[in-house]
C-alpha positions in Angstrom: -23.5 53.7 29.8 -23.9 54.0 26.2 -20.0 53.3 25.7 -20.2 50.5 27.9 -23.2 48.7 25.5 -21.1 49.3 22.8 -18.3 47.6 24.0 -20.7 44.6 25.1 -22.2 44.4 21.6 -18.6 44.4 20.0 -17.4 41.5 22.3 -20.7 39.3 21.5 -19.6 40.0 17.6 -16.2 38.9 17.9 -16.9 36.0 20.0 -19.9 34.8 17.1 -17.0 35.4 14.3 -14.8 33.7 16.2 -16.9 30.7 16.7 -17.8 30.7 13.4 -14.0 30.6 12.3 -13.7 27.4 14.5 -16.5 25.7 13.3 -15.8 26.1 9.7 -11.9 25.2 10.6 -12.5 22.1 12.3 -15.3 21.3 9.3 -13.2 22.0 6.4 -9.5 21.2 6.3 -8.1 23.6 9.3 -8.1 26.5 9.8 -6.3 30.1 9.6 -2.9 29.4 8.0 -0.6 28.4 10.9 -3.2 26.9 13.1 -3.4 23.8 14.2 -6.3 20.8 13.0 -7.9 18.5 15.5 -10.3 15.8 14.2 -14.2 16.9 14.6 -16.2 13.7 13.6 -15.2 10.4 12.6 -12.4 10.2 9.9 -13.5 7.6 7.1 -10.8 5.4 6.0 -11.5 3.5 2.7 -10.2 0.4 1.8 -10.5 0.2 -2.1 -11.0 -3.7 -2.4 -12.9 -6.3 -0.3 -12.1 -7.8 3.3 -9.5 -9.9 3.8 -7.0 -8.6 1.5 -3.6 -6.3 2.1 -5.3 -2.9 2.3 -8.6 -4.2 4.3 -6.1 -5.7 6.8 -4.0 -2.5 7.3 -6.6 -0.1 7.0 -8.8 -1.7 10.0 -5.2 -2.8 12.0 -4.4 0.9 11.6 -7.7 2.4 12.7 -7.6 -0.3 15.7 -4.4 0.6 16.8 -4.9 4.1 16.6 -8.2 3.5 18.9 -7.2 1.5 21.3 -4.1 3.4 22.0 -5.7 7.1 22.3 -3.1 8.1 19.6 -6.2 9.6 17.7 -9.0 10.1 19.9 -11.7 11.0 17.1 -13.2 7.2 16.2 -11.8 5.9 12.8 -14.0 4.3 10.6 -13.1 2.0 7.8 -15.1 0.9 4.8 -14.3 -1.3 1.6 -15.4 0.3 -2.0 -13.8 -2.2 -4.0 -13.7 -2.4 -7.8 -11.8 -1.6 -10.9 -8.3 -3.1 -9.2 -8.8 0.1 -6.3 -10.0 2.6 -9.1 -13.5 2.6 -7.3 -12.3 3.5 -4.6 -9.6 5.9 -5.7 -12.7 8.3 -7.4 -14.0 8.1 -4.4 -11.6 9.7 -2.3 -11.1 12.2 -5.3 -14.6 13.6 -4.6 -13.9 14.6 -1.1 -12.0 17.5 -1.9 -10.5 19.4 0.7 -11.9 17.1 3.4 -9.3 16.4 6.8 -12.0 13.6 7.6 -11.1 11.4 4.5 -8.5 9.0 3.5 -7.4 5.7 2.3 -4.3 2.7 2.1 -2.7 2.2 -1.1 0.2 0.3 -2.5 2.2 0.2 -5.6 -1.4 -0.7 -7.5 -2.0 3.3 -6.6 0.2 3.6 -10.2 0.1 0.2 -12.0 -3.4 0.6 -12.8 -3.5 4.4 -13.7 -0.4 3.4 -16.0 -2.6 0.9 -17.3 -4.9 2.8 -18.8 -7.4 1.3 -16.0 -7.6 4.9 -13.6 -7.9 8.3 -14.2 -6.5 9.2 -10.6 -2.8 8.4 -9.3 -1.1 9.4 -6.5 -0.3 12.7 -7.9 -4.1 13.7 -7.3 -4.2 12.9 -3.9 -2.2 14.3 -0.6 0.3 11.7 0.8 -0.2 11.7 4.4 2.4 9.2 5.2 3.8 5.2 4.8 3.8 3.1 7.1 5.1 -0.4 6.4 6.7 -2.6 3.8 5.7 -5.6 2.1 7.8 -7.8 -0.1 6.7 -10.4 -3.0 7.6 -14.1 -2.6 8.1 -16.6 -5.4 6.6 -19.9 -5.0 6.7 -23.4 -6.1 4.8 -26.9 -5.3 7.3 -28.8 -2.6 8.0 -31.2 -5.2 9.1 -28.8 -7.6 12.2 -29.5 -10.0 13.5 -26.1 -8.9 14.9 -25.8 -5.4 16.0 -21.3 -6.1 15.4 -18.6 -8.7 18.7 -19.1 -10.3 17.2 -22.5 -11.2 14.0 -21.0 -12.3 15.8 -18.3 -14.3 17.6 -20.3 -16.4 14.9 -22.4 -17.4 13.5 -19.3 -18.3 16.2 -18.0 -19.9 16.5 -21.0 -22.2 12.2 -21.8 -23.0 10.6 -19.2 -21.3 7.0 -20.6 -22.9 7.6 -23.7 -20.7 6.9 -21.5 -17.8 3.6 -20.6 -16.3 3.3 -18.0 -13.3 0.6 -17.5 -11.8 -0.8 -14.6 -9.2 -4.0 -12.8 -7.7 -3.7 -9.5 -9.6 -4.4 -8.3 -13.0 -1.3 -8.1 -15.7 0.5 -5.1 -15.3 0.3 -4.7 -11.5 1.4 -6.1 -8.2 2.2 -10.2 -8.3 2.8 -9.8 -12.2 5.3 -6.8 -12.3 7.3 -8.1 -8.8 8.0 -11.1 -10.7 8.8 -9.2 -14.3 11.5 -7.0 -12.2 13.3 -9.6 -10.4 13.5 -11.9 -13.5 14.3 -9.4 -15.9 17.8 -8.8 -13.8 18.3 -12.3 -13.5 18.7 -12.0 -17.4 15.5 -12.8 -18.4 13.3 -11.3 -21.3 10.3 -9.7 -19.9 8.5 -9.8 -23.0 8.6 -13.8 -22.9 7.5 -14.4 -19.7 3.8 -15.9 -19.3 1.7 -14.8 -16.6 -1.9 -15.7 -15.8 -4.4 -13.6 -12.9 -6.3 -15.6 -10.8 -8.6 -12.7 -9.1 -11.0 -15.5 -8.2 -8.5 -16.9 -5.7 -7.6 -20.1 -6.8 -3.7 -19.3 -7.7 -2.1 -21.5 -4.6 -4.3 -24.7 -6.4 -3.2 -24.2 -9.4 0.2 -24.0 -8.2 -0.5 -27.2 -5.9 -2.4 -29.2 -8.6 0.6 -28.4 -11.3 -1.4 -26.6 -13.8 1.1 -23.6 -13.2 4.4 -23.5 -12.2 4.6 -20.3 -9.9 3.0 -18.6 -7.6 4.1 -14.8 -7.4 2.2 -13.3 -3.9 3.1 -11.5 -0.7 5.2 -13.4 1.5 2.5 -13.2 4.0 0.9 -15.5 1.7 3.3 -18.3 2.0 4.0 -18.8 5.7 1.2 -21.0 6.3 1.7 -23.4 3.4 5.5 -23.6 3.8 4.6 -24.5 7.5 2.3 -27.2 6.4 5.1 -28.8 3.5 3.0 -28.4 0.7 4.8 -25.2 -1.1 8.6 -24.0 -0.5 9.7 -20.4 -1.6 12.6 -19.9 -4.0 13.0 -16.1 -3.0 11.4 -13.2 -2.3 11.9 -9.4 -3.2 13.5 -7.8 0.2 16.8 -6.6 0.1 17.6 -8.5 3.2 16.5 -11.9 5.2 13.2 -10.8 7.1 12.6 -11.3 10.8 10.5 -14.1 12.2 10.0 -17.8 12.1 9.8 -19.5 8.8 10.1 -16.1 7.1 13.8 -16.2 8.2 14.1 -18.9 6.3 13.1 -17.6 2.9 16.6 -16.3 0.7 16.8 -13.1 -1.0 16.9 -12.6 -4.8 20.2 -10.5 -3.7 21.8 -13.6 -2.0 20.9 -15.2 -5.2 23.0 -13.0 -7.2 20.2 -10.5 -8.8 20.5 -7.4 -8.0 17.0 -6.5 -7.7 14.3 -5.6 -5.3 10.7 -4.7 -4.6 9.1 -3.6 -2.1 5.2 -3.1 -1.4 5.1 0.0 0.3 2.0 0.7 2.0 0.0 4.0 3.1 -2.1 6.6 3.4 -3.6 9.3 1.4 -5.8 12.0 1.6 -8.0 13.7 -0.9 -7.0 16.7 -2.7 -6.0 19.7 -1.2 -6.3 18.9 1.9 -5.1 21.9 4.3 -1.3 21.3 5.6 -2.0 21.6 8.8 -4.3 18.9 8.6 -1.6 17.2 6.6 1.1 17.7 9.8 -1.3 16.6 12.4 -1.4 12.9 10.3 2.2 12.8 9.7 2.7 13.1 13.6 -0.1 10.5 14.6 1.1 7.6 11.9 4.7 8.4 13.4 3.8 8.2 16.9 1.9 4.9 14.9 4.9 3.2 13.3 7.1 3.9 16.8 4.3 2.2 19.2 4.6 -0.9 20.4 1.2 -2.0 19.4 2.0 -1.7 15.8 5.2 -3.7 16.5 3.3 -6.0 17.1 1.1 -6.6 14.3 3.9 -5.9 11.8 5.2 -9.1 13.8 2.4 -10.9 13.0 1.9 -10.1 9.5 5.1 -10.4 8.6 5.3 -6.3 7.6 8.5 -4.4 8.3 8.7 -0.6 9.7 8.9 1.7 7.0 7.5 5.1 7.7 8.2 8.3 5.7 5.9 11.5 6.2 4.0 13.4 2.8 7.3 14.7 1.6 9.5 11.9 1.7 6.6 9.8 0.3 5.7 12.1 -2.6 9.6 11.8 -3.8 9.6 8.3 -3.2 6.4 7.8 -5.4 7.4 9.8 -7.9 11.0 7.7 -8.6 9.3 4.5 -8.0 6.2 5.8 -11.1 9.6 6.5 -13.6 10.9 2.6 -13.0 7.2 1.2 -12.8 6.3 3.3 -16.4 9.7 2.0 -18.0 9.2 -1.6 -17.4 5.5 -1.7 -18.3 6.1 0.0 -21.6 8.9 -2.6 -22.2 6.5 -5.3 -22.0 3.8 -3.4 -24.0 1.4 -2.7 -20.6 2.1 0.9 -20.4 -1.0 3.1 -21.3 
């Protein structure tokens, strides 16, 4: 009797530990090494600027897709901290160390701003978790414009580059001002001459329209509309090939054009800091079974994205080529931090 007690008091134990184990696993990052992670309350996805923009639109198209397709059962939530060019939000995301519940979207911002001067976090102090589409830049002009390609534009450049103005919707030193600086500067152009003004309050396509600036550097995204409607037509855009869809198809390459240059706006996701691998393998698998479904076809279609998925790895070696070009050209033109 006393032998079988003991034996019921030792199974109760284990069970508690065990339980214990779980909870704290499914909690925190994982669990034991080699286990496997499974989502225990809604994962936060942070979108470090305000609605309507690049990240807000992928962050909720993401969560929604993963929702309405079962890919991720767990609800996703998203929320906007914006500020300080995605810095805000960045710190943020820092502070939830360790956490399998936390992530956010990012772009090539994610190192123009720490390069800057303007963050204290880049991607280094996060996990990558995966990418899952591409972006590309667009250079625009008023349809009555003088120039009808970039090779046009360039050599105007190239010979007055004060007469000149471009315009876009992010600070100096990051997105719409350092797509433009690479493309022109292997057209021939000097970086250090070229003139470019932010418009963060939105009204960059007016001041292209109204001729108080002469181009307007953006995501091609940006353009489809206003082409559609005549009043803007694109000289190039930073793809290495001709993009899918109507009107985009119609847009030429800075490669066709004879520069030898590209740029791509990668896009994806991150998770705090050491957060537990197995954690980190469960995400790579869901934003792959992601990028492959139909569904997100479908709003790449519509957004005018293209596929590009890589998991954490990948992604980390990507980054980390892409920061030595990025921190090269911003020191040329007297940006870097």
């Amino acid at each position: 009797m006393k032998k079988t007690w003991l034996t019921a008091i030792l199974a109760a134990g284990a069970l508690t530990l065990a339980g214990c184990n779980s909870d704290n696993s499914s909690e925190g990052a994982s669990g034991e090494e080699g286990g496997s992670f499974e989502p225990s309350k809604t994962i936060e996805v942070v979108a470090p600027a305000g609605a309507g923009g690049g990240w807000d639109t992928t962050a909720r198209e993401v969560a929604r897709i993963f929702g309405e397709t079962g890919i991720i059962e767990e609800n996703l939530t998203v929320i906007n901290k914006e500020g300080g060019g995605g810095a805000i939000g960045w710190a943020y995301i820092h502070g939830q160390d360790g956490s399998a519940h936390n992530m956010f979207v990012a772009s090539p911002p994610l190192m123009f701003v720490p390069l800057n001067g303007q963050s204290e976090h880049g991607h280094e102090d996060f996990t990558p978790l995966a990418n899952v589409i591409a972006d590309y830049g667009a250079f625009a002009v008023s349809a009555d414009s003088e120039w009808d390609d970039l090779n046009d534009l360039f050599d105007q450049m190239k010979e007055d580059p004060e007469s000149v103005t471009v315009v876009g919707t992010s600070a100096p030193g990051s997105m719409d001002h350092m797509q433009f600086v690479r493309i022109a500067k292997a057209a021939g152009v000097d970086p250090t001459k070229i003139k470019y003004v932010s418009a963060q309050d939105g009204g960059a396509l007016t001041s292209v329209l109204n001729g108080s600036v002469d181009v307007f550097s953006t995501g091609v995204g940006e353009t489809v509309e206003q082409v559609r409607a005549g009043n803007i037509k694109v000289l190039g855009i930073t793809a290495e090939e001709r993009m899918e869809g109507e009107v985009l198809s119609e847009f030429p390459t800075a490669i066709e054009q004879g520069i030898d240059e590209s740029f791509v706006n990668w896009r994806g996701f991150f998770g705090p800091p050491n957060m537990d691998q197995a954690a980190v393998d469960y995400y790579e698998e869901k934003f792959k079974e992601l990028s492959e479904s139909e569904e997100f076809a479908e709003v790449r279609k519509k957004y005018g994205w293209s596929e590009m998925y890589m998991d954490g790895e990948e992604y980390e070696e990507f980054l980390d080529n892409e920061k030595q070009e990025i921190q090269a050209l911003l020191e040329e033109i007297g940006l870097g931090n």
